[in-house]
C-alpha positions as CSV (number, residue, x, y, z in Angstrom):
1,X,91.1,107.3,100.1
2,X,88.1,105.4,100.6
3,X,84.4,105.8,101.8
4,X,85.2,104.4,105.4
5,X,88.0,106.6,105.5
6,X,86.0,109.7,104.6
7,X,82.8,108.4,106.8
8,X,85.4,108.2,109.9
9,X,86.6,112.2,108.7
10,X,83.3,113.2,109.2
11,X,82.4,111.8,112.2
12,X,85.7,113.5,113.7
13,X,84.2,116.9,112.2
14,X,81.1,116.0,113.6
15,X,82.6,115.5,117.4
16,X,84.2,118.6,116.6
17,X,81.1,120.5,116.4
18,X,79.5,118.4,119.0
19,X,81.6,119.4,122.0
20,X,83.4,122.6,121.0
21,X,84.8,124.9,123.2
22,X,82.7,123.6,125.9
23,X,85.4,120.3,126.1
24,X,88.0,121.6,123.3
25,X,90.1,124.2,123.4
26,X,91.3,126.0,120.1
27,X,94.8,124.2,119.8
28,X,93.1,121.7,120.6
29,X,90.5,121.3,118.2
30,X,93.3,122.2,115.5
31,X,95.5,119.4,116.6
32,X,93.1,117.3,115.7
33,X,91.8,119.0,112.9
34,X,95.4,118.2,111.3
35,X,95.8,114.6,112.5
36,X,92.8,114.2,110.9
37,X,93.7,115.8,107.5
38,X,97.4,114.4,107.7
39,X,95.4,110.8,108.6
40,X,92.9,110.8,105.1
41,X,95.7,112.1,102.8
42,X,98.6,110.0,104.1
43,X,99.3,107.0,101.1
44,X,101.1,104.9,104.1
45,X,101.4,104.5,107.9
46,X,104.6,106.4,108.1
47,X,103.2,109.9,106.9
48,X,101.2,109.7,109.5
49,X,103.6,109.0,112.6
50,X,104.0,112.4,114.1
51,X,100.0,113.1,113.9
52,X,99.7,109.8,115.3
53,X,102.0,110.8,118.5
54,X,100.7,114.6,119.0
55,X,97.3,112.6,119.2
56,X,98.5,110.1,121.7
57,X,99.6,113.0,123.5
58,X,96.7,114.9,123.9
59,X,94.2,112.1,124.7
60,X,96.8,111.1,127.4
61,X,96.0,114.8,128.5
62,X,92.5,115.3,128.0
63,X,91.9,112.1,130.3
64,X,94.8,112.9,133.0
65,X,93.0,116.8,133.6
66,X,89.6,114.7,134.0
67,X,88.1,116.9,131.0
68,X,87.5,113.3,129.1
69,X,86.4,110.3,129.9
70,X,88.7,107.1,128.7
71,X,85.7,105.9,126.2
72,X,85.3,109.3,124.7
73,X,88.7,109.6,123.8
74,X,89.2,105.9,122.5
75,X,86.3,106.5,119.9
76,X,87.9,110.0,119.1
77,X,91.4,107.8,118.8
78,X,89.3,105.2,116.5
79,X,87.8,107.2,114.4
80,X,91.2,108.9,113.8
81,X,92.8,106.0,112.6
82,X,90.4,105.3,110.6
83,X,91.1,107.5,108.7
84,X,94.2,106.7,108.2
85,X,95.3,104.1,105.7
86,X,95.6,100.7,106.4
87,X,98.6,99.4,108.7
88,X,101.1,97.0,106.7
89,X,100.9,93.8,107.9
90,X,104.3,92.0,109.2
């Protein structure tokens, strides 16, 4: 774990708080509560592959319903991986 990792946590938390229930809700805000967690404690890539799919999942959803825009979720999807650790390059 590193400082941009945990900077990148806490910017998640923070666009947790920021839109709540109002954008989010509660299964929601947990998936990504745990993609985030699995994300800053995972040692590799792999660890993270099933967080890194429910995720996919749900910002395909949150834009398809029309409750996201496309830019929202890409930061939300940035921020995620970073904090995740870095991918292994080929």
């Amino acid at each position: 774990m590193n400082s941009e990792r945990t900077q990148a946590y806490g910017r998640i938390v923070k666009t947790l708080e920021d839109v709540g229930a109002t954008k989010l809700q509660p299964a929601e805000q947990s998936r990504i509560r745990e993609a985030a967690d699995t994300l800053i404690f995972a040692a590799d890539i792999a660890e993270a592959r099933a967080a890194l799919r429910d995720i996919d999942a749900l910002a395909d959803h949150l834009i398809s319903s029309g409750r996201w825009l496309e830019e929202r979720v890409d930061r939300l999807i940035e921020d995620l991986l970073a904090c995740g650790p870095a991918p292994v390059a080929a």
